[in-house]
C-alpha positions as CSV (number, residue, x, y, z in Angstrom):
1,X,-26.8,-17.8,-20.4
2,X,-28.8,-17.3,-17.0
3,X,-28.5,-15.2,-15.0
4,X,-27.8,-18.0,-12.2
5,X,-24.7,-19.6,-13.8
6,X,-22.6,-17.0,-13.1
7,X,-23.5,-16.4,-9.8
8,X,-21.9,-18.2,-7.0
9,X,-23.8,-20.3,-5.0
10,X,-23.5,-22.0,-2.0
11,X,-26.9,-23.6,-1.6
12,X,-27.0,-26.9,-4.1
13,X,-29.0,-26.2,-7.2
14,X,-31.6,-29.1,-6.3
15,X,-33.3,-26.4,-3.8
16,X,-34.8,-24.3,-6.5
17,X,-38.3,-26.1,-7.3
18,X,-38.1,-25.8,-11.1
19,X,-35.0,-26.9,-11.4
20,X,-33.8,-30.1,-14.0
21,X,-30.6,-31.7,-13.2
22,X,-30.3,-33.8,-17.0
23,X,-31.6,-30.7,-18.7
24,X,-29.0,-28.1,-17.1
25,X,-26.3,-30.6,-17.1
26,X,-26.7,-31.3,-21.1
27,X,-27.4,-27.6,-21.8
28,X,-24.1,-26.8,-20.2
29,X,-21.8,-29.8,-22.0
30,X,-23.3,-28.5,-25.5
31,X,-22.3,-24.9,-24.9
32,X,-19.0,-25.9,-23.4
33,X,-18.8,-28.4,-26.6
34,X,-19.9,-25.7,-29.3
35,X,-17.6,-22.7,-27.2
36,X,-14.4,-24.8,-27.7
37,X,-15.4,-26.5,-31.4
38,X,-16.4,-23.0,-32.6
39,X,-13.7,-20.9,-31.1
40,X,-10.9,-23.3,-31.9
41,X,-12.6,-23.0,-35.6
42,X,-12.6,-19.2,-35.5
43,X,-8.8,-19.1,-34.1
44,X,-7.9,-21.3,-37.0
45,X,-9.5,-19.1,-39.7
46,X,-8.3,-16.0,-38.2
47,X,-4.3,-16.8,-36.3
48,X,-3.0,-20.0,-38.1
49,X,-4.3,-20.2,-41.8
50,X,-1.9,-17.9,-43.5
51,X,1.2,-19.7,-41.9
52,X,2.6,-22.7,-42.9
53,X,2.5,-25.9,-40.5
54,X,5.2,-27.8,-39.8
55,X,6.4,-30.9,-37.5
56,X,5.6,-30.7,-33.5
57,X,8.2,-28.1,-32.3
58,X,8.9,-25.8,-29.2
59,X,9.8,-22.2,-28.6
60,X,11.0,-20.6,-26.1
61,X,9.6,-17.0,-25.8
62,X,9.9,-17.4,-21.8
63,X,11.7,-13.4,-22.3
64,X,9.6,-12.2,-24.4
65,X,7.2,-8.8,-23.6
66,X,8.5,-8.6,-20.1
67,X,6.5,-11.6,-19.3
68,X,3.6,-9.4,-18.9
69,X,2.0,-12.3,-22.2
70,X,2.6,-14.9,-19.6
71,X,0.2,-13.1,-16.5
72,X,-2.2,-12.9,-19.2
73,X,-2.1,-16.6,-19.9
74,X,-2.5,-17.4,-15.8
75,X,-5.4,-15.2,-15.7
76,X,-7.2,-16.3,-18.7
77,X,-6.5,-19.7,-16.8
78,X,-8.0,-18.5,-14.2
79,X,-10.7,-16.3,-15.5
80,X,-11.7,-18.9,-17.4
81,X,-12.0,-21.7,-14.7
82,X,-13.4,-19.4,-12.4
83,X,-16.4,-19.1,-14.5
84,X,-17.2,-22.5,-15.9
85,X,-16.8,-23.5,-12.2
86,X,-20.2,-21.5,-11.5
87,X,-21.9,-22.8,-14.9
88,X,-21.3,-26.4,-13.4
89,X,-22.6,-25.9,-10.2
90,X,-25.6,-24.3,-11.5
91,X,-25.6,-27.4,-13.8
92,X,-26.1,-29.5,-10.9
93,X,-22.4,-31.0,-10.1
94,X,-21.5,-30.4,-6.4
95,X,-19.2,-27.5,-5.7
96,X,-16.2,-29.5,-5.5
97,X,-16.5,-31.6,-8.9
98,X,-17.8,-28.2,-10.0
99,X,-14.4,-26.9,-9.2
100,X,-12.1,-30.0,-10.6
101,X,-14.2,-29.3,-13.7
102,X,-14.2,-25.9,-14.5
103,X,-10.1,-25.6,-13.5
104,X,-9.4,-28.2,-15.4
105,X,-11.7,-27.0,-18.7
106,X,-10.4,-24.0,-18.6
107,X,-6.5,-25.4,-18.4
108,X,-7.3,-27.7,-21.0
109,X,-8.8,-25.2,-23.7
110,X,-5.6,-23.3,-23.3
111,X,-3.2,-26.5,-24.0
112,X,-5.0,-27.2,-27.5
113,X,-4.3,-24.0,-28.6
114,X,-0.8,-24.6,-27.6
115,X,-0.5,-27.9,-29.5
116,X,-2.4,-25.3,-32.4
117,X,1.1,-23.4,-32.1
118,X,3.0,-26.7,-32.1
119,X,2.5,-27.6,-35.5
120,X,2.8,-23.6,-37.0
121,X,5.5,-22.9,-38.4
122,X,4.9,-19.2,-37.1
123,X,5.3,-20.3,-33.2
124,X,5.4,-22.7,-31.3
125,X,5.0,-25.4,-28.7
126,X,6.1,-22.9,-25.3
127,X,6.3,-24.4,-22.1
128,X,6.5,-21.5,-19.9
129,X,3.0,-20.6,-21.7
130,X,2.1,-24.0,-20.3
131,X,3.6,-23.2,-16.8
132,X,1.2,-19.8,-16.1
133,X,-1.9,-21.8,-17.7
134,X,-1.3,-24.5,-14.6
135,X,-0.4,-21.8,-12.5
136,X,-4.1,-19.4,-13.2
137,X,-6.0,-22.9,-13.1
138,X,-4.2,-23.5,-9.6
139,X,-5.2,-20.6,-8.1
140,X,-8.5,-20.4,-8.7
141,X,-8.8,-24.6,-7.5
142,X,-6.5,-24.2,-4.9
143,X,-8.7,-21.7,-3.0
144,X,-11.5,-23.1,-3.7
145,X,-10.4,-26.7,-1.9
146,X,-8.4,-24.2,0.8
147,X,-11.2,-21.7,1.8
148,X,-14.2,-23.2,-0.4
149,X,-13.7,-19.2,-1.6
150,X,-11.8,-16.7,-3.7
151,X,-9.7,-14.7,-1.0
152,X,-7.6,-13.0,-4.0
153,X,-9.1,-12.7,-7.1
154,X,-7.1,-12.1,-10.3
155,X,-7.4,-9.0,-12.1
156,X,-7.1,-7.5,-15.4
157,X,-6.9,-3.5,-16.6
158,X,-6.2,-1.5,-19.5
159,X,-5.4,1.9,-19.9
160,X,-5.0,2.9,-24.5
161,X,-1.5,4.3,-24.9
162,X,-0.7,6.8,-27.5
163,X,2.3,8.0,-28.6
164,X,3.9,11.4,-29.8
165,X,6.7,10.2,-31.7
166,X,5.1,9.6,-35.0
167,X,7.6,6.4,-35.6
168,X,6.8,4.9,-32.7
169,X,2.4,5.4,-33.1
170,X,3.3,3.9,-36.5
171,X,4.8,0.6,-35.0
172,X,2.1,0.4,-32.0
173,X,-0.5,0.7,-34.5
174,X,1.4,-2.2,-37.5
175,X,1.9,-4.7,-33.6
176,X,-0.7,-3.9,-32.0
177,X,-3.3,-2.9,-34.1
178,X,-5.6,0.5,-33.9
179,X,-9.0,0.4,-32.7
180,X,-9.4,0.0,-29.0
181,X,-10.5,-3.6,-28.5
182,X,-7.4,-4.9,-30.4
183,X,-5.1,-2.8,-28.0
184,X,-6.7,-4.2,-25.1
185,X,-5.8,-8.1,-26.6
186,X,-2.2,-7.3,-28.2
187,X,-0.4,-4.0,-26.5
188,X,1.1,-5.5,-23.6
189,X,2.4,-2.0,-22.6
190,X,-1.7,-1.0,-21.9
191,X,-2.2,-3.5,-19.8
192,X,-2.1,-4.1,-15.9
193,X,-2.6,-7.5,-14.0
194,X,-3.5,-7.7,-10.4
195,X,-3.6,-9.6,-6.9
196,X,-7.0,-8.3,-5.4
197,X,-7.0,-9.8,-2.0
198,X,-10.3,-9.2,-0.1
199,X,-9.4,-8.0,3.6
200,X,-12.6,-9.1,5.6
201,X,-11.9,-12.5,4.4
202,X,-8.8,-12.8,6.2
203,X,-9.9,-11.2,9.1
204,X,-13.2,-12.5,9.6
205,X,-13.6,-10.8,12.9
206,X,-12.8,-7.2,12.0
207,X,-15.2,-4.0,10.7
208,X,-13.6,-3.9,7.3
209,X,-16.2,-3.3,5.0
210,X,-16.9,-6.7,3.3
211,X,-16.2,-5.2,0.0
212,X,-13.1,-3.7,0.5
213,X,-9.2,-4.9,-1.1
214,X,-6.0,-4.3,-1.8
215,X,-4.7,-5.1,-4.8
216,X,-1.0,-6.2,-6.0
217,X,-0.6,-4.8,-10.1
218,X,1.9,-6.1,-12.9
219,X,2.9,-4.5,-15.8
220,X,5.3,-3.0,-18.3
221,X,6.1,-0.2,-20.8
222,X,8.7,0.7,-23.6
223,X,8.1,-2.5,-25.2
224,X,7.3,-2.6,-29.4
225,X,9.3,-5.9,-29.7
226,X,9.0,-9.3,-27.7
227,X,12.4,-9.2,-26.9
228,X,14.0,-5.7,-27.9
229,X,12.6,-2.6,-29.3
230,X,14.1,-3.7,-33.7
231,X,12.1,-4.0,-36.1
232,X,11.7,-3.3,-39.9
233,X,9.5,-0.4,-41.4
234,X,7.8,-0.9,-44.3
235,X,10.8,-0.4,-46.7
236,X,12.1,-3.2,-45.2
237,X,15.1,-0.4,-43.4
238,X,16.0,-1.9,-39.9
239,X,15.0,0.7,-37.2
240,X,16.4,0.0,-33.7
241,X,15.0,2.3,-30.6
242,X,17.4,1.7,-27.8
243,X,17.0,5.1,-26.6
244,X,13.7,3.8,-25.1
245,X,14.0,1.6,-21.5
246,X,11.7,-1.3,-21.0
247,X,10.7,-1.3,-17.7
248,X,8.7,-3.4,-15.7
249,X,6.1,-1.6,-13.4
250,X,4.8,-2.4,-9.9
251,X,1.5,-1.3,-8.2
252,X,-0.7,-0.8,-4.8
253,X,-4.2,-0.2,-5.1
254,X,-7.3,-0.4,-3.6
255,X,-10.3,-2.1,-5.2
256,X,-13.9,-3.2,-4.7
257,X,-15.0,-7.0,-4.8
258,X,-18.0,-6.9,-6.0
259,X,-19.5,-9.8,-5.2
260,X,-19.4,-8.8,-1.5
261,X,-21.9,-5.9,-2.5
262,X,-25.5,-7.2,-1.6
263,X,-28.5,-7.9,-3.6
264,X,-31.4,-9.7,-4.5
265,X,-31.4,-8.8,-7.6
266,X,-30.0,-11.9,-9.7
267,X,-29.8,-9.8,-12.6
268,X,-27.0,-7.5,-10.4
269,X,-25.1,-10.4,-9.0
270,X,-24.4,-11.8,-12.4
271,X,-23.0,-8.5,-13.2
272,X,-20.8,-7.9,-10.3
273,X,-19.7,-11.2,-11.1
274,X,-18.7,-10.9,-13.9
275,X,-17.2,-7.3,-12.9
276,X,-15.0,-9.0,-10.8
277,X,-13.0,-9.7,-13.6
278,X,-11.8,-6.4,-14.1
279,X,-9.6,-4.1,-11.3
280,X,-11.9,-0.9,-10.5
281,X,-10.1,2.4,-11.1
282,X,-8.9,3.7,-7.9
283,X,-6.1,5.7,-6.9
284,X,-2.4,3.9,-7.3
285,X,1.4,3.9,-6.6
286,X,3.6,2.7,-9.2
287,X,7.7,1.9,-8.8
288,X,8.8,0.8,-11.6
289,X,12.2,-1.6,-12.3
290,X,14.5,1.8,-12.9
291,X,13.6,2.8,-9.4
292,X,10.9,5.6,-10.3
293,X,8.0,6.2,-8.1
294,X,4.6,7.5,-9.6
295,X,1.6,8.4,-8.1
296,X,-2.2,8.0,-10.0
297,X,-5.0,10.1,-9.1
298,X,-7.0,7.1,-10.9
299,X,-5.2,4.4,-12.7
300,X,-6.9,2.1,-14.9
C-alpha cells in the first residue's frame, strides 16, 4: 500500500499532478474486495471448519471475559474504519463519503463474521458483539462529521502475563495459546484498551504541546474462563480456582499522538499513523474494581 493511503489528508487527492482518480479508486475496491474474500476464507479454514453448523441462532456472552472481548470488538470497529477511511480519500472520494465508507466497511466486515458464528454450532449469533462493532464505527464517524478530526483516539496495549502457579501457566497456555502473538489476540487478561484524548485539540488556544494526551485504560485480570475461572484438565477432572478474584482494572496515562509530530517525510507519517493505533508506554495509575490502587513506572 502507499505510503499516502494511510496518511490523513486534508487537501483533496486531485491536487497531486500524477494522480488517477479511476485507477486509485479500482485499486482500492479490489484490495478491499480480495481483504474481506480472502480473510473470511482464511477465518473459515482456521475458526469454523472443525465445528459443526447448525440453524441461525444467538448467544448471549454479553458476561463473558469481563467485557474486556467486547472493547476489543469497538476498537477493531474503529481501528478498522479509521483506516479504510484514509485509503478512500486517497482513492479520490471526498473526506466525508470517505468517512460513511470506511465506518461503515469496517462495521460491516465485523457483522459477517457474526452471521459466520450464527450458523456454528460452536457460538453464536451475539448482539452485544453487534452493539460495540456500531459503537467503534460510531466513534470514529461521529468525530469525523463533529470535528472533521479524531480528538480521542482508541487505543490498544499488551503487556505477556506469566504465571507461577504451574496449573494456572498450564491453562493460559491450553486458552490462550503460547507464543506471544497468540497472547496478544486471545489473553484478555494481557490486554489494555484506551481513550487517548488529544489536549491541544480541545483547547485550541493554549501552549499544550500538540502532541500531548491523556489517556482513559480498560482492562481486567484473574480471568482463565469467559464467565468463571472452571474448567477441565486434560483428564477430563473438573478444576475450579475460586481462590482467584476477577477484577476489572482502571487507568490514567499520558500518551503521545503521533500524528501531531511533524514531518515531510511521507514515509514517517504513514508510520505514526499507523502508530497511533497502539497506546505508547508511559507512566500509569491503576484502581482496580476491589478498590486497589497501583502505580506503573511504565505500563504497557
Amino acid at each position: 500500500l502507499p505510503d499516502s493511503a494511510l496518511v490523513s489528508t486534508n487537501s483533496t487527492a486531485d491536487s497531486t499532478p500524477s494522480f488517477n482518480k479511476h485507477k486509485r479508486l479500482a485499486w482500492v475496491t479490489a484490495a478491499n474486495v480480495a481483504f474481506y474474500g480472502g480473510s473470511l476464507v482464511a477465518l473459515n479454514a482456521a475458526w469454523y471448519k472443525d465445528y459443526p453448523r447448525s440453524s441461525f441462532h444467538t448467544f448471549d456472552d454479553s458476561r463473558e471475559w469481563l467485557q474486556v472481548d467486547k472493547v476489543g470488538h469497538a476498537w477493531t470497529a474503529y481501528t478498522t474504519g479509521k483506516y479504510l477511511s484514509a485509503m478512500w480519500e486517497w482513492a479520490g472520494l471526498s473526506r466525508k463519503k470517505a468517512v460513511w465508507a470506511g465506518g461503515l466497511s469496517g462495521a460491516a466486515y465485523l457483522t459477517v463474521i457474526e452471521f459466520l458464528d450464527a450458523y456454528s454450532a460452536e457460538w453464536g449469533f451475539s448482539w452485544s458483539d453487534m452493539g460495540a462493532n456500531v459503537f467503534g464505527s460510531a466513534l470514529f464517524m461521529g468525530q469525523e462529521i463533529l470535528w472533521n478530526e479524531q480528538r480521542i483516539q482508541f487505543k490498544f496495549s499488551f503487556h505477556h502475563t506469566s504465571y507461577k502457579d504451574p496449573g494456572l501457566e498450564q491453562r493460559a497456555g491450553s486458552l490462550f495459546g503460547k507464543p506471544w502473538y497468540e497472547r496478544m489476540l486471545k489473553d484478555y487478561n494481557a490486554q489494555t484498551y484506551w481513550f487517548s484524548a488529544n489536549l491541544k485539540s480541545f483547547f485550541k488556544n493554549s501552549r499544550i504541546p500538540a502532541w500531548l494526551n491523556i489517556s482513559a485504560g480498560y482492562g481486567a485480570d484473574g480471568m482463565f474462563g469467559g464467565f468463571k475461572n472452571t474448567w477441565k484438565d486434560k483428564n477430563g477432572a473438573i478444576i475450579e480456582r475460586y481462590d482467584i478474584q476477577r477484577k476489572r482494572q482502571f487507568y490514567l496515562a499520558p500518551d503521545i499522538d503521533f500524528t501531531k509530530i511533524k514531518t515531510k517525510s511521507k514515509l514517517l507519517r504513514t508510520t505514526f499513523s499507523l502508530l497511533n493505533a497502539f497506546k505508547c508506554p508511559a507512566p500509569a495509575l491503576m484502581i482496580d474494581s476491589k478498590g486497589k490502587l497501583k502505580g506503573y513506572a511504565l505500563y504497557f
